[in-house]
Backbone bond lengths (Angstrom), bond angles and torsions (degrees), N, CA, C in turn:
res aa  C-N    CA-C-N  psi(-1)  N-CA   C-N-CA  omega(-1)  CA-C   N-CA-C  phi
1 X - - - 1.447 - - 1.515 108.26 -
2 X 1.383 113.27 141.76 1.496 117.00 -177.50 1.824 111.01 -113.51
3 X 1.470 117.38 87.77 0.942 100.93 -149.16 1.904 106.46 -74.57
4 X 1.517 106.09 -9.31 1.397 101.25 -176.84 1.840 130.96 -57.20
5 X 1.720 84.25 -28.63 1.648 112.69 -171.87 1.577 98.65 -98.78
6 X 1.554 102.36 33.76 1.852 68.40 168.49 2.109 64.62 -150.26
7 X 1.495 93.50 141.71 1.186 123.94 174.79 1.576 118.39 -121.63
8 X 1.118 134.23 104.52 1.717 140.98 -167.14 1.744 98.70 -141.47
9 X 1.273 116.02 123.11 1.237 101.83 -179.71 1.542 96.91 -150.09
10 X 1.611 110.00 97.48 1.825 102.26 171.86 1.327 98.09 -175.33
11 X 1.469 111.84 157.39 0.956 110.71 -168.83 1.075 117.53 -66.62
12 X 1.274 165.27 -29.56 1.557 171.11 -154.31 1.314 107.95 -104.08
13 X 1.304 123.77 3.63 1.408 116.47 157.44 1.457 148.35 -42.05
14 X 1.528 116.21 87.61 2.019 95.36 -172.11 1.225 93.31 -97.23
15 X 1.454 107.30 168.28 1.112 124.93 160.26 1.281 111.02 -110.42
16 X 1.764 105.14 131.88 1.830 94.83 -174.15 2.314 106.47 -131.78
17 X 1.690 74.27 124.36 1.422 104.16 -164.67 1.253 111.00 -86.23
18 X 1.626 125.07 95.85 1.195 129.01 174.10 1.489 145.65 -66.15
19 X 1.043 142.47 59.17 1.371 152.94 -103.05 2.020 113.64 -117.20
20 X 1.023 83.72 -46.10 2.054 96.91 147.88 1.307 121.23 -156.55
21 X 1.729 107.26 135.44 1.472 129.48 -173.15 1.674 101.25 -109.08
22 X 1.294 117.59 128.03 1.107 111.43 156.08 1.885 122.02 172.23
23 X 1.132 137.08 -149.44 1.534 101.80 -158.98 1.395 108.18 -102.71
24 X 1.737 112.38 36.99 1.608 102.56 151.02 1.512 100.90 -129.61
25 X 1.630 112.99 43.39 1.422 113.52 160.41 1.331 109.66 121.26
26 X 1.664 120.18 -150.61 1.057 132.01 173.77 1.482 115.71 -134.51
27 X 1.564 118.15 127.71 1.207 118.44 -176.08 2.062 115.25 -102.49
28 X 0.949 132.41 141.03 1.233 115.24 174.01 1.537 109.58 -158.91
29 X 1.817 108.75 -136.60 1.377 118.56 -177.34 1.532 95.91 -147.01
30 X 1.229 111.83 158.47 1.538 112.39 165.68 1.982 101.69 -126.04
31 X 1.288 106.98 132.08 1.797 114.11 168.28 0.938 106.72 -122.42
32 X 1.816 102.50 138.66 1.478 100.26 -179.01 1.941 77.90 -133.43
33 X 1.568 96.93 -173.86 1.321 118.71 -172.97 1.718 103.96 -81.03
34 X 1.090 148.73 -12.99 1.540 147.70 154.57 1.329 136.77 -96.31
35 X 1.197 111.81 39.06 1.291 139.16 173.87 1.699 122.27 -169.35
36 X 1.189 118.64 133.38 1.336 130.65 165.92 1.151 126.62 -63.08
37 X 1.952 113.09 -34.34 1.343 100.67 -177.60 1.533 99.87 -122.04
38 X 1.462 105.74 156.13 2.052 108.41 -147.63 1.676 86.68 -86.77
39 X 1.102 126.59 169.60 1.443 138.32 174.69 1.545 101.49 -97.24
40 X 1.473 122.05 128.95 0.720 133.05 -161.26 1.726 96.40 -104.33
41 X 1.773 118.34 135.23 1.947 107.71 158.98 1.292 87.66 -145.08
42 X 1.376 94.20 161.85 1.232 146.57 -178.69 1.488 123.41 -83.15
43 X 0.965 104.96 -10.06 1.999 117.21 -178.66 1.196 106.46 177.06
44 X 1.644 113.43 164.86 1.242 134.51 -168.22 1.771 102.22 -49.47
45 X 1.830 104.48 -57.97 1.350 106.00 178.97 1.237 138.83 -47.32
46 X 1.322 112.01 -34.02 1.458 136.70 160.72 1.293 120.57 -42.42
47 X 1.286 120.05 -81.16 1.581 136.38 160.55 1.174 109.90 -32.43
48 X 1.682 142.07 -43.06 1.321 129.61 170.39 1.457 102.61 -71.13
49 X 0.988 123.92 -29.06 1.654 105.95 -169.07 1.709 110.03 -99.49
50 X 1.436 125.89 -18.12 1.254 117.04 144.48 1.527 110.36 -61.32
51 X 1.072 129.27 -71.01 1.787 126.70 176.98 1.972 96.76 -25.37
52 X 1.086 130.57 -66.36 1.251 133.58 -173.09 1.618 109.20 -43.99
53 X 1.560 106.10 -58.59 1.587 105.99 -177.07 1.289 89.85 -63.21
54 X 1.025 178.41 -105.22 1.308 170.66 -5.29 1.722 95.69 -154.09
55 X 1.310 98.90 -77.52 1.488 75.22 -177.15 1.538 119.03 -72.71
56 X 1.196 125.60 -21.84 1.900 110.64 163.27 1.087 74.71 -41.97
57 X 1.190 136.33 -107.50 1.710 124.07 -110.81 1.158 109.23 -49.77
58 X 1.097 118.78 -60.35 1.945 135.26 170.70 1.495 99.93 -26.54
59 X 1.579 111.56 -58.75 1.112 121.50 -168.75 1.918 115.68 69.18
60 X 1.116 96.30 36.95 1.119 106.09 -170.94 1.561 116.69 -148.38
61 X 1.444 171.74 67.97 1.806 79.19 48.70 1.448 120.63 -75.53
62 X 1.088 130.45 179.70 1.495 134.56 -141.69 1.678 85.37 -84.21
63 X 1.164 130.69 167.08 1.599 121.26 155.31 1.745 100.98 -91.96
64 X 1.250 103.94 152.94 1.698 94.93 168.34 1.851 107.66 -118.99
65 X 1.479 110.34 24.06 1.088 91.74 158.02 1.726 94.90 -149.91
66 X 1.139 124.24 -174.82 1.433 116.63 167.20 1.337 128.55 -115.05
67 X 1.204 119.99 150.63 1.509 108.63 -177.97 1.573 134.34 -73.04
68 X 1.357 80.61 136.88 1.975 92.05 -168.33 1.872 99.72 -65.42
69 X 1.062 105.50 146.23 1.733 97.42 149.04 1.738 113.22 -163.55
70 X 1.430 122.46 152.89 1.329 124.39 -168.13 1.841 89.45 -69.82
71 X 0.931 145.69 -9.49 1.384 126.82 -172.18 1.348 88.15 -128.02
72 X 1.588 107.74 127.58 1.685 121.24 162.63 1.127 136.68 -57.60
73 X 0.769 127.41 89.38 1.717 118.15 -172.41 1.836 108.59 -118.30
74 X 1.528 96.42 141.68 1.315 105.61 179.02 1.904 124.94 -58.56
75 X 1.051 110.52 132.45 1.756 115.79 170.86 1.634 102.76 -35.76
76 X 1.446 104.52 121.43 1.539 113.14 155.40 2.032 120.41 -53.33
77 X 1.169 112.90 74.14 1.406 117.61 178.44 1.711 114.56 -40.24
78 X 1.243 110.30 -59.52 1.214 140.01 -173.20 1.757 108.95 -69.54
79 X 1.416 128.08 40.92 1.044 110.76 176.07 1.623 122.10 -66.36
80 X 1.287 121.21 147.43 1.576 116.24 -165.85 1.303 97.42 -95.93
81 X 1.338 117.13 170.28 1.507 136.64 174.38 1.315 122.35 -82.29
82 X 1.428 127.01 119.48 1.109 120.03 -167.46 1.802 99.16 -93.37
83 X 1.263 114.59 140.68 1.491 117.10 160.55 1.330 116.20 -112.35
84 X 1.104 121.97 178.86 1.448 139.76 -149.67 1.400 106.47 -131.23
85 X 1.646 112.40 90.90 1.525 138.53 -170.91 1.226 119.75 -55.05
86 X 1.373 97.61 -67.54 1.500 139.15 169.74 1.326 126.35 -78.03
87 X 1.776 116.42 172.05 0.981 132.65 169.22 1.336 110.03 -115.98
88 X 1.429 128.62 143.44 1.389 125.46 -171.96 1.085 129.80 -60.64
89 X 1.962 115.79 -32.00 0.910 121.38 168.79 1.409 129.11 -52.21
90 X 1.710 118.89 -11.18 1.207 144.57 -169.43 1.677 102.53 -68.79
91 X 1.258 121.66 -34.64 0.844 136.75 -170.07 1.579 109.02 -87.53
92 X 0.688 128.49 -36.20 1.900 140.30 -176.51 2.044 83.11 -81.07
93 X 0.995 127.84 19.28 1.653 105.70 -174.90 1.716 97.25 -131.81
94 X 1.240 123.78 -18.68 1.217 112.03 -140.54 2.119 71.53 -120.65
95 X 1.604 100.45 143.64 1.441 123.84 179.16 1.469 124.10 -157.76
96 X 1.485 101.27 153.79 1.284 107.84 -159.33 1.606 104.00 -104.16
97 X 1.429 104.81 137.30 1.633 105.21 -171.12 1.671 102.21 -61.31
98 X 1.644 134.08 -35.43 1.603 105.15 159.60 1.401 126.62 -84.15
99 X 1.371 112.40 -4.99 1.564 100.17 -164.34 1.545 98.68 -167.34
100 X 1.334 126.89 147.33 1.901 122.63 116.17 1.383 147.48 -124.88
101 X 1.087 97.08 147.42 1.320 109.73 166.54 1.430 158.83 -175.52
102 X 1.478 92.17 156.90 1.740 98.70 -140.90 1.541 89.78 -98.94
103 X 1.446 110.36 133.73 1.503 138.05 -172.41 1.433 115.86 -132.92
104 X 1.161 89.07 145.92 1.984 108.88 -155.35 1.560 96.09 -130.50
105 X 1.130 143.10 115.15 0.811 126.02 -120.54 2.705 67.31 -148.65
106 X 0.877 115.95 113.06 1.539 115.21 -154.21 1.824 90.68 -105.73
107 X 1.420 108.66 -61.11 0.912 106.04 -169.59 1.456 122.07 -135.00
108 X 1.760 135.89 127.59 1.156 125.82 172.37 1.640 121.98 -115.85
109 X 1.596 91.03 105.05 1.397 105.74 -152.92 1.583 99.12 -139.04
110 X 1.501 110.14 132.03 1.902 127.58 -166.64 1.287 102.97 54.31
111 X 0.999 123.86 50.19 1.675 143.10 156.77 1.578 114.26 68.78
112 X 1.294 111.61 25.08 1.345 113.00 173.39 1.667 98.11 -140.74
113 X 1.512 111.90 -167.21 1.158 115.17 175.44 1.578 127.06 -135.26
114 X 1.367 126.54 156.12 1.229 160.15 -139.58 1.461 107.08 -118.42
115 X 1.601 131.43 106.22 1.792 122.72 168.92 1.366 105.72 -173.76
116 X 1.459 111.67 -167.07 1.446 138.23 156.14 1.381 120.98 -76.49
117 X 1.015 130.84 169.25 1.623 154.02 152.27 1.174 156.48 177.95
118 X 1.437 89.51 85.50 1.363 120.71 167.42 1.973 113.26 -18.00
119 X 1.723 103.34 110.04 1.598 95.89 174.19 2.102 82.88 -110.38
120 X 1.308 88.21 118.86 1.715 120.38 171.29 1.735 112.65 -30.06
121 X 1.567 102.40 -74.07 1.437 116.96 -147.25 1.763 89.81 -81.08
122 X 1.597 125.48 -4.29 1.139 125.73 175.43 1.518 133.20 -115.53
123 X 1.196 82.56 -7.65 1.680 120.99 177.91 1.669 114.57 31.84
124 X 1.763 96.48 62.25 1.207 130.60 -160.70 2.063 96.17 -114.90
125 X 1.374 106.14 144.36 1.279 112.27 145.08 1.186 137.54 -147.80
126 X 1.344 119.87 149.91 1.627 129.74 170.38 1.202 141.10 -121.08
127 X 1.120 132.05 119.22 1.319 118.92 167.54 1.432 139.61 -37.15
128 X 1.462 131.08 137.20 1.557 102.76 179.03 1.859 90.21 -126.38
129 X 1.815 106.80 -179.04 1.148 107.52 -159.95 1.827 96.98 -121.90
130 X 0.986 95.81 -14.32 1.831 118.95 -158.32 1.480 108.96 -158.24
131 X 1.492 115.81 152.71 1.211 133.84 175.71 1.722 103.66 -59.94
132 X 1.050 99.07 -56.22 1.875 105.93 170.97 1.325 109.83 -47.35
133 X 1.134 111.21 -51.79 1.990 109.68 173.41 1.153 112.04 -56.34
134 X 1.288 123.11 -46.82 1.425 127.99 -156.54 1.932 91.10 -67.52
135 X 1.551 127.45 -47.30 1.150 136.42 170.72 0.876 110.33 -40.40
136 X 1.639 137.58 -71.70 1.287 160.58 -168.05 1.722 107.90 -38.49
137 X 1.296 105.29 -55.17 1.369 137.67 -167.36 1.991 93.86 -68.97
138 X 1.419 107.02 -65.68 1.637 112.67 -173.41 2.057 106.71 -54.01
139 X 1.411 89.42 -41.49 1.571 93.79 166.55 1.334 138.55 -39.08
140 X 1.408 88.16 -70.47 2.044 120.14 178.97 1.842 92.23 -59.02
141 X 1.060 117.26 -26.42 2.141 109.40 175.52 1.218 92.48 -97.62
142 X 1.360 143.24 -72.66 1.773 116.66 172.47 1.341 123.20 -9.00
143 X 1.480 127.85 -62.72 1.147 135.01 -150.68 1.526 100.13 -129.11
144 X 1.410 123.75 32.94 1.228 103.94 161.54 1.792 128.58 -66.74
145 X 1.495 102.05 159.87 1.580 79.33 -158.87 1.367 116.97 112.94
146 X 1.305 112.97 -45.99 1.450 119.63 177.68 1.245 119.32 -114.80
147 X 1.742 121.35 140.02 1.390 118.50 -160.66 1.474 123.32 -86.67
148 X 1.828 115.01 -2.94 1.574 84.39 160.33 1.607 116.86 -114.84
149 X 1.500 120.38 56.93 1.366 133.17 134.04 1.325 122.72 -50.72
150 X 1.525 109.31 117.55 1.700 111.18 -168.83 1.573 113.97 -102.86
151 X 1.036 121.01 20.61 1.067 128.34 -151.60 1.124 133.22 -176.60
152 X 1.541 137.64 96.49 1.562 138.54 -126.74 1.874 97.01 -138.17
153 X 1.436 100.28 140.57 1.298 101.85 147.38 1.264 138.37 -80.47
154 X 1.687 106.24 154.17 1.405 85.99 -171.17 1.528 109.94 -126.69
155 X 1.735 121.66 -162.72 1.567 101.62 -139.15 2.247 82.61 -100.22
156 X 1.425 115.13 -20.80 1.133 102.92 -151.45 1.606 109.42 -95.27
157 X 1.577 121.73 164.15 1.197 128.14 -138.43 1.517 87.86 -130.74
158 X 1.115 134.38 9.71 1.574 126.63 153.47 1.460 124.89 -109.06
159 X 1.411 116.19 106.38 1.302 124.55 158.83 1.804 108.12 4.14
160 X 1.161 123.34 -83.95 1.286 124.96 -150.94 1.403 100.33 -68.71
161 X 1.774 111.75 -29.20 1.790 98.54 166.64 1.544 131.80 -53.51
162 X 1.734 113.04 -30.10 1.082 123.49 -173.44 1.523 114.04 -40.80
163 X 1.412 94.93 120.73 1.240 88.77 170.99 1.744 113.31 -137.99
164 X 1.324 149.93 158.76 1.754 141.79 -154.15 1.141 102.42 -105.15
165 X 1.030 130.87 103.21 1.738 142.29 -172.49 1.537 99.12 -77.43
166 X 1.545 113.82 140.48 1.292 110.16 170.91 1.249 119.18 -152.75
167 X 1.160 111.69 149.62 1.662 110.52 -161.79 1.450 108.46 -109.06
């Protein structure tokens, strides 16, 4: 990881620490800047839905729709205050023995989400369009090398070049 060449600066930043890859998923940590100790999951599903509570709490980015669920439950009134644990640079230090990466997470909009993501040890980025992309994308760098990766990084460093490689 090169931490000089990689520039990420906002509050909703995690860093997500990949720790075992293999064919019942991905295990890791997620760090963000308001907490000391990283949240630990157990599978892909996990990690999106800690990443999710994460930003409720943050509340940031805003959701623009709300979540459906078969059991009703009342609005959290009482959202708490998040403070600021860390230093960002904290985040450019800490890595996952398969992978990192640091996700920016811009916009959560038609019930999924909108960002960057930074893969660390390649000091590569991409845009994603969806939570599934954003997966797709962490995948295709897991398993590069192997042919059913759907989803590739790519080499260029302007936004408007981006384009979703697919195999």
């Amino acid at each position: 990881m090169q931490p000089s060449n990689i520039r990420m600066f906002s509050r909703n930043i995690i860093c997500n620490c990949v720790n075992q890859c293999g064919p019942n998923g991905i295990q890791g940590e997620l760090h963000h800047l308001y907490s000391e100790e990283p949240i630990r999951y157990r599978d892909a599903f996990e990690m999106l839905i800690q990443m999710d509570k994460f930003y409720d709490n943050l509340n940031f980015p805003m959701a623009s729709t709300e979540t459906r669920s078969f059991i009703k439950r009342k609005p959290s009134q009482n959202r708490k205050e998040m403070i600021k644990m860390e230093q960002d640079e904290k985040l450019l230090k800490v890595k996952g023995s398969k992978g990192t990466f640091l996700i920016q997470v811009q916009y959560r909009q038609n019930a999924t989400w909108q960002g960057k993501v930074v893969w660390a040890e390649e000091n590569k980025t991409q845009y994603f369009r969806s939570a599934l992309e954003l997966m797709k994308l962490i995948d295709g760098a897991l398993n590069k090398g192997n042919e059913e990766a759907t989803i590739e990084f790519e080499e260029s460093d302007n936004p408007k070049d981006k384009k979703y490689a697919t195999s």
